[in-house]
Wavefront OBJ file of the C-alpha trace (Angstrom):
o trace
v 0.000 0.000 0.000
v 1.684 3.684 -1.180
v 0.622 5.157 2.296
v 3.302 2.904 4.358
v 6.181 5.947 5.038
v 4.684 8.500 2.623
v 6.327 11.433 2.801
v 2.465 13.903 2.484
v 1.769 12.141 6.050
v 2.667 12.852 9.127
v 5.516 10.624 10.465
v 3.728 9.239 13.480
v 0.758 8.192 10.958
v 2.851 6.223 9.103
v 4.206 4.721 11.848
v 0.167 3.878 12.935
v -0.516 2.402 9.182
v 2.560 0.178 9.950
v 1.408 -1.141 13.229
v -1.945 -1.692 11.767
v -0.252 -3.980 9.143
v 2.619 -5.596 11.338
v 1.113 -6.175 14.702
v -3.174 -5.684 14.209
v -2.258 -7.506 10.841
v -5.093 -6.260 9.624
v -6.025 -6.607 6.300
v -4.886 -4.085 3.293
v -8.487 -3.167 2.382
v -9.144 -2.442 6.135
v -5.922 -0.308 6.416
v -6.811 1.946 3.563
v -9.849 2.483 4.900
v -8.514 3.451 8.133
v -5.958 6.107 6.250
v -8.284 7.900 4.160
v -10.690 8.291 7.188
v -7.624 9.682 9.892
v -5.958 11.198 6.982
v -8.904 13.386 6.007
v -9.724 14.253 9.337
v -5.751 15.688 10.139
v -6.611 17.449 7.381
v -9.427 18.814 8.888
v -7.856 19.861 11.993
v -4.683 20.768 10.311
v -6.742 23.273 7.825
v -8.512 24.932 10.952
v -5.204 25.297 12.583
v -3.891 26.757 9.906
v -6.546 28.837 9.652
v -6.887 27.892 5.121
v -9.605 28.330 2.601
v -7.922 25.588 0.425
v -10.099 22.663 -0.004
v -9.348 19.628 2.354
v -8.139 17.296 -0.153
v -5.059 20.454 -0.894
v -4.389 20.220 2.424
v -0.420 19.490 3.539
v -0.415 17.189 6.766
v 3.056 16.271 6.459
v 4.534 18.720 8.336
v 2.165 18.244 11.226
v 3.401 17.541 14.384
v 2.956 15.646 17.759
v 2.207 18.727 19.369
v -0.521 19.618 17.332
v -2.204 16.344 17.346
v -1.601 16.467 21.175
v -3.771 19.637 21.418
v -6.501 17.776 19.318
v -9.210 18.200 21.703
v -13.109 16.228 22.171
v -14.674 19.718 20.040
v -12.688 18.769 17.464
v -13.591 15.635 17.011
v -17.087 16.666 17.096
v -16.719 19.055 14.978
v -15.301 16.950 12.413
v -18.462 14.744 12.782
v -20.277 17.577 12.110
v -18.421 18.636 8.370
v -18.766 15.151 7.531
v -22.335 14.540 8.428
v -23.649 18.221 6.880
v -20.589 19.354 4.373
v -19.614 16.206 3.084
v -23.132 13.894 3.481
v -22.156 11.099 5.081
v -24.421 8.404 6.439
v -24.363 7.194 9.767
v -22.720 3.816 8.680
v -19.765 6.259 7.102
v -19.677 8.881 10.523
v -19.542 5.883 12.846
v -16.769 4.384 10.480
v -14.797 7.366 10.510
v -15.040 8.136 14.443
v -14.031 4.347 15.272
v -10.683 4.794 12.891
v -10.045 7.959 14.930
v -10.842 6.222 18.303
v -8.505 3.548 17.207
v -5.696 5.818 15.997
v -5.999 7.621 19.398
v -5.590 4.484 21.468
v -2.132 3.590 19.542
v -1.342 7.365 20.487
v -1.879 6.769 23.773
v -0.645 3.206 24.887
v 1.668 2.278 22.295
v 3.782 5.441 21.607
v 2.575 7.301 24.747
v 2.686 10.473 22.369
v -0.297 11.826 24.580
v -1.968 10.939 27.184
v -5.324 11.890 26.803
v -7.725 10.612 24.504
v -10.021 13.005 23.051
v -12.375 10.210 21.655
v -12.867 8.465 25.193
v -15.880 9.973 26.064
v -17.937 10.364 22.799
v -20.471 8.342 22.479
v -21.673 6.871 19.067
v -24.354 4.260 19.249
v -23.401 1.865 16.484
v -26.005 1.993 13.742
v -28.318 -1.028 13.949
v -28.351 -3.086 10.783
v -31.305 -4.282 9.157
v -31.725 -8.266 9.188
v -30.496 -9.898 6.067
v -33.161 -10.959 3.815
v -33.050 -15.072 2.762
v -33.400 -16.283 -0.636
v -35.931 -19.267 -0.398
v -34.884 -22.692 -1.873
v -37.514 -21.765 -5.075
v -35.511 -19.020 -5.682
v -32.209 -20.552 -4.770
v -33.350 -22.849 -8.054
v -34.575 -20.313 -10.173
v -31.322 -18.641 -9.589
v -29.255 -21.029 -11.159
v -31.768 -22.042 -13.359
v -31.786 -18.519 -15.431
v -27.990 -18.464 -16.626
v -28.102 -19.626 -20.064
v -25.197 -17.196 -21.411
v -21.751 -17.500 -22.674
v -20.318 -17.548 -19.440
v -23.001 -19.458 -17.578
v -20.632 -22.398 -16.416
v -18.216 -19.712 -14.522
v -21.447 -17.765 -13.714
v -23.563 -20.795 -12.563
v -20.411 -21.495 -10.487
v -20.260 -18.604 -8.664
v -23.707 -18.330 -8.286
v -23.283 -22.016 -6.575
v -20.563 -21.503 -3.852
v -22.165 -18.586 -2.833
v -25.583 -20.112 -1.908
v -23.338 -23.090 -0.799
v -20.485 -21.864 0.959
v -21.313 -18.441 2.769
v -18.411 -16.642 1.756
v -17.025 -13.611 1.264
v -17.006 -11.346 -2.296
v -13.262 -10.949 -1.525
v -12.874 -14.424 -0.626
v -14.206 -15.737 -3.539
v -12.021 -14.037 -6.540
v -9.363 -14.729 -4.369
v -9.546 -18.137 -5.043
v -6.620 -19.871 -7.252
v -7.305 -23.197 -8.884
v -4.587 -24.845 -6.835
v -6.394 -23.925 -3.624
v -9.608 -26.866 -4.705
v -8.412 -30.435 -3.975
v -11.222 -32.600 -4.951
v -9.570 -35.759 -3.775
v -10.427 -34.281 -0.142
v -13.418 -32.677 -1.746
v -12.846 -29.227 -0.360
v -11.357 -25.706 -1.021
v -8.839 -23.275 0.891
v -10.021 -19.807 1.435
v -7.630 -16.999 2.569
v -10.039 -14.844 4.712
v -9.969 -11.307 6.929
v -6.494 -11.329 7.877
v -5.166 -13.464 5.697
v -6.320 -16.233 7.831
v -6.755 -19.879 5.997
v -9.513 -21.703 6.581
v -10.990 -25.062 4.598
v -14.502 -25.093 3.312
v -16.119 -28.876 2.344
v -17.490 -28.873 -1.117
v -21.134 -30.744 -1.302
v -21.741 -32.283 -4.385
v -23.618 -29.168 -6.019
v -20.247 -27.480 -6.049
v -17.873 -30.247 -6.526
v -20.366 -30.931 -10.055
v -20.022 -27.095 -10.863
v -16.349 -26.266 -10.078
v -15.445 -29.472 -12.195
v -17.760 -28.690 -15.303
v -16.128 -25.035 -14.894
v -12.456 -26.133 -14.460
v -12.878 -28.012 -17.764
v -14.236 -25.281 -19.553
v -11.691 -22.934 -18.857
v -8.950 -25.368 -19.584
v -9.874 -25.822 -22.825
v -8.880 -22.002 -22.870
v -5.231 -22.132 -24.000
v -5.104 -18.437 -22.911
v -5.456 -19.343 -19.117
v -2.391 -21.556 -18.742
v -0.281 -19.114 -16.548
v -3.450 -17.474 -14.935
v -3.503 -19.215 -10.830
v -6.953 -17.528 -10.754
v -10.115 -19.804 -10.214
v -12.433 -17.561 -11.863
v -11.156 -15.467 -15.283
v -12.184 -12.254 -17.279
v -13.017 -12.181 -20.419
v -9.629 -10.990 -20.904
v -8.351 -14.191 -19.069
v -7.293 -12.259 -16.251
v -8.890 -12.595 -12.835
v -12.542 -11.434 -11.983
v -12.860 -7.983 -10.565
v -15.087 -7.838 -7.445
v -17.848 -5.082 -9.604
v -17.946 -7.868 -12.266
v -18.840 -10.942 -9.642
v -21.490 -8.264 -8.697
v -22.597 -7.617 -11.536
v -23.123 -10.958 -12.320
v -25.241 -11.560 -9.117
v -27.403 -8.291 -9.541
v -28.255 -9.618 -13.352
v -29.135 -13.216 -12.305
v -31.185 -12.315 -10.102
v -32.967 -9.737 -11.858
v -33.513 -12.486 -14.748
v -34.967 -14.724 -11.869
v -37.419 -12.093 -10.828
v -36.813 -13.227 -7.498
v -39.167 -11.293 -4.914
v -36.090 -9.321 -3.132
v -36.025 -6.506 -5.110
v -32.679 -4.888 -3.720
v -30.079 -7.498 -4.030
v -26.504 -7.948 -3.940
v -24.063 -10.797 -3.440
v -24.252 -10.417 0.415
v -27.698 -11.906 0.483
v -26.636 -14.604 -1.731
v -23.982 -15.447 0.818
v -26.398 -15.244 3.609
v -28.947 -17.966 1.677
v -27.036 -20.748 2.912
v -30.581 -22.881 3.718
v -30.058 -24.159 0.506
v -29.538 -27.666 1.644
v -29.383 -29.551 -1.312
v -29.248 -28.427 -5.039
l 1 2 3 4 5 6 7 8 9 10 11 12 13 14 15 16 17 18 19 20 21 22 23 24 25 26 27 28 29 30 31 32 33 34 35 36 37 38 39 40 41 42 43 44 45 46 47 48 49 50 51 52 53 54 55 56 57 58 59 60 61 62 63 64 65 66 67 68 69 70 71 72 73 74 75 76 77 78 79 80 81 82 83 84 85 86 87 88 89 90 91 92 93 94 95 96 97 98 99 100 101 102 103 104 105 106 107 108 109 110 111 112 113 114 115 116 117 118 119 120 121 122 123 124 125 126 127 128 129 130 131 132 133 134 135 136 137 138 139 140 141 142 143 144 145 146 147 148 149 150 151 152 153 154 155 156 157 158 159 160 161 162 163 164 165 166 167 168 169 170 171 172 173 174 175 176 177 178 179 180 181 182 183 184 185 186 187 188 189 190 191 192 193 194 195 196 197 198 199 200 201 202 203 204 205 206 207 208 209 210 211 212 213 214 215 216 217 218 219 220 221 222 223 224 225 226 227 228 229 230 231 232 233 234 235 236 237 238 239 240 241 242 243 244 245 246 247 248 249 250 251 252 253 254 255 256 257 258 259 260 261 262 263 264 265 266 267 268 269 270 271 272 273 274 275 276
């Protein structure tokens, strides 16, 4: 990730981005999420202090300094969960998001490079935003699912399609998947998860039937030799995650399913799907 000991950031966030990655060994997708939110709010503070009309993204950080975040004080913070919420129209999802990166960046501040001792994020309080129960496909529509593909790529599609109902995983799990990660004499597949943590998943015979009728179909694609990637492009390279989506959102507005806001999450989450 470019933000490890960029020179536009502050040195001790850097040194926070590292410890995220080292020690939290978090993964990269978290991280980045973590920088953009603490790195837009030093902005913030930093463009206050510096009393600027440039806009926040022109902001220089990188000559901010300990003492300055040390003086960062609890109005600040609410402050800055104010321009977000009313300047910059973030949801509660994104403010709550934002306020636990700077709650976390202010703990490694505070107890692992004692750079201040007070916490100016210790006494907010920031109900997490309750999430709405996941809506279940039913087994009909499990089947009417898979029954709809009928394109070009229907074997990878139907595939995908499969492990999700199957499997529960993840978006990011799933077009991380190389072909050497399925052994089918043990009938299951190895998944590299949140933290690059391995874990096995056992294949049922619904996905053992459509990972084999896929794997020979894209074999008999001599452009896919050197590609490790389970599931290919049509430019033989691997899937992005907006084109796995994309592929979800269209089969199951072909299905007509009844859910009529869908995305591969609530594929994931049909895992009642017993048998197929």
């Amino acid at each position: 990730m470019e933000s490890y000991n960029n020179e536009s950031n502050p040195e001790t966030l850097n040194n926070y981005l590292v410890h995220l990655k080292v020690v939290k060994q978090l993964a990269e997708r978290t991280i980045q999420e973590y920088y953009f939110d603490i790195r837009l709010f030093l902005k913030y503070i930093h463009r206050n202090n510096i009393k600027s009309d440039a806009e926040i993204e022109d902001i220089n950080i990188n000559d901010m300094s300990d003492e300055e975040i040390r003086n960062i004080s609890v109005k600040d913070v609410y402050n800055f969960i104010f321009y977000v919420s009313y300047e910059r129209r973030n949801n509660k999802y994104s403010r709550y998001r934002k306020l636990s990166a700077i709650r976390s960046f202010f703990k490694y501040l505070t107890k692992t490079e004692h750079i201040t001792e007070v916490d100016p994020t210790r006494d907010i309080d920031m109900p997490a935003p309750k999430m709405s129960l996941p809506k279940f496909l039913s087994l009909d529509e499990s089947m009417k699912l898979l029954q709809t593909l009928s394109n070009r790529d229907s074997l990878r599609d139907y595939c995908i399609i499969t492990l999700f109902l199957n499997c529960g995983m993840r978006l990011s799990e799933l077009i991380s998947i190389n072909v050497r990660d399925i052994d089918f004499s043990e009938n299951r597949i190895r998944i590299l998860g949140k933290g690059n943590k391995e874990r096995m998943i056992y294949l049922n015979i619904a996905c053992i039937s459509a990972l084999q009728a896929y794997i020979a179909s894209r074999n008999e694609n001599p452009k896919t030799v050197d590609e490790p990637a389970l599931f290919i492009s049509n430019q033989n390279r691997r899937i992005s995650k907006r084109r796995v989506q994309q592929i979800v959102e269209k089969t199951i507005k072909d299905a007509e399913t009844s859910i009529k806001k869908t995305n591969h999450n609530r594929i994931k989450l049909s895992v009642e799907m017993q048998i197929l």
